[in-house]
C-alpha positions in Angstrom: 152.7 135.0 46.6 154.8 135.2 43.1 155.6 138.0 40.9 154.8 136.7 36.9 156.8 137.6 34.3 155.5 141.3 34.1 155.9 142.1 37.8 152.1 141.9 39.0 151.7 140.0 42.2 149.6 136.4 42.1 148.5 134.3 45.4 147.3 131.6 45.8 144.4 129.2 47.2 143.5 133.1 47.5 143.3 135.6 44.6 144.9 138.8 46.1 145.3 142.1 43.8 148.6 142.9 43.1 147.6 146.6 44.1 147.0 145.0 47.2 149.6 142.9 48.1 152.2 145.5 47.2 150.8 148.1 49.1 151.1 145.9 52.2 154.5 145.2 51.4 155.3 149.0 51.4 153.8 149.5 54.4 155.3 146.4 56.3 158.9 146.7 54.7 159.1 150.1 56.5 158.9 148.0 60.0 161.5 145.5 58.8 164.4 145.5 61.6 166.8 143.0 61.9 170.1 141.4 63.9 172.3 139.1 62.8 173.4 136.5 65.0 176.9 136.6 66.1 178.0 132.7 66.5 175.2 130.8 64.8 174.9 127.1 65.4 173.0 124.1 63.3 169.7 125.6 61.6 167.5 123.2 63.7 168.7 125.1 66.8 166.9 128.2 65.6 163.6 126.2 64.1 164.8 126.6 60.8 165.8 123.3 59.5 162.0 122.7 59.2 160.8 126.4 59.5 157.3 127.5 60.6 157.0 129.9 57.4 158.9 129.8 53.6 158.1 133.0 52.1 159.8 132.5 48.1 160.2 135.7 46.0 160.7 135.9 42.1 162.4 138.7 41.3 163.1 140.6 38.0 165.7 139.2 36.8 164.2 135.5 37.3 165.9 134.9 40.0 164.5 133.4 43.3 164.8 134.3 46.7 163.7 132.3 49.5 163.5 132.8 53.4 162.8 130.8 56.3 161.6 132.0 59.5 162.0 129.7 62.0 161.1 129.7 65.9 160.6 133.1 68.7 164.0 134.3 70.2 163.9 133.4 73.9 163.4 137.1 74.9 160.3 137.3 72.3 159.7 139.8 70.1 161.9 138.4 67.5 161.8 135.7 65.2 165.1 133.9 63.5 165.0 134.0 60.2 167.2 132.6 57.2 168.0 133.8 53.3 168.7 131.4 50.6 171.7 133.3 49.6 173.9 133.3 52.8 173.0 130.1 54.1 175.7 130.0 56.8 174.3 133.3 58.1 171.1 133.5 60.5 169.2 136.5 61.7 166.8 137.7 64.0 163.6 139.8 62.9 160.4 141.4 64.5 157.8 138.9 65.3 155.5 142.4 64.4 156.4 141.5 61.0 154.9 138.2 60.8 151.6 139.5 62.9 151.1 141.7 59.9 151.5 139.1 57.3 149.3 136.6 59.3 146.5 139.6 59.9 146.5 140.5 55.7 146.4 137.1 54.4 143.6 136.6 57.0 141.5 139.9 55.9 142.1 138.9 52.1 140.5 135.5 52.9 137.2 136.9 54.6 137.3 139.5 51.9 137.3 136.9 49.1 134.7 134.8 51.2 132.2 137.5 50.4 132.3 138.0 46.8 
């Protein structure tokens, strides 16, 4: 997923509205909780040094944002994840979060296999 120039949302293999993509980011933002780790140690520790998902963001100001979310935490439920712009720092998230993003891009695919 990228933002253009004038804010609408593109995807890509699959052609998602913008509408669409930032209602579900509404909705799934609201759900977003996480931890930061207290003594991190090397990103491979965590899955991240070759992460399972790279989500990259464009923003407004043409920056880019990029995160990493890596492998479960050994308790489950969570996910570690990691931002671009505090390398040194790694977090933990709700796997829920990823189960959502997994379950839309999956709808938007059988939707678009039908038109």
């Amino acid at each position: 997923l990228t933002k253009d120039e004038n804010g609408v949302w593109r995807s890509s293999p699959v052609d998602i509205g913008s509408e669409t993509i930032n209602d579900f980011v509404a909705k799934t933002s609201k759900r977003f909780v996480f931890f930061k780790v207290a003594s991190p140690g090397s990103l491979s520790e965590y899955g991240l040094e070759n992460p399972r998902i790279i989500a990259k963001f464009y923003l407004d100001d043409d920056t880019t944002r990029m995160i990493k979310i890596g492998n479960e935490i050994p308790t489950g439920n969570y996910v570690y994840m990691n931002v671009d712009v505090m390398p040194d720092e790694i977090f933990y998230v709700t796997l829920g979060i990823i189960n959502d993003f997994a379950e839309f891009v999956k709808q938007q695919i059988e939707n678009n296999e039908g038109t």
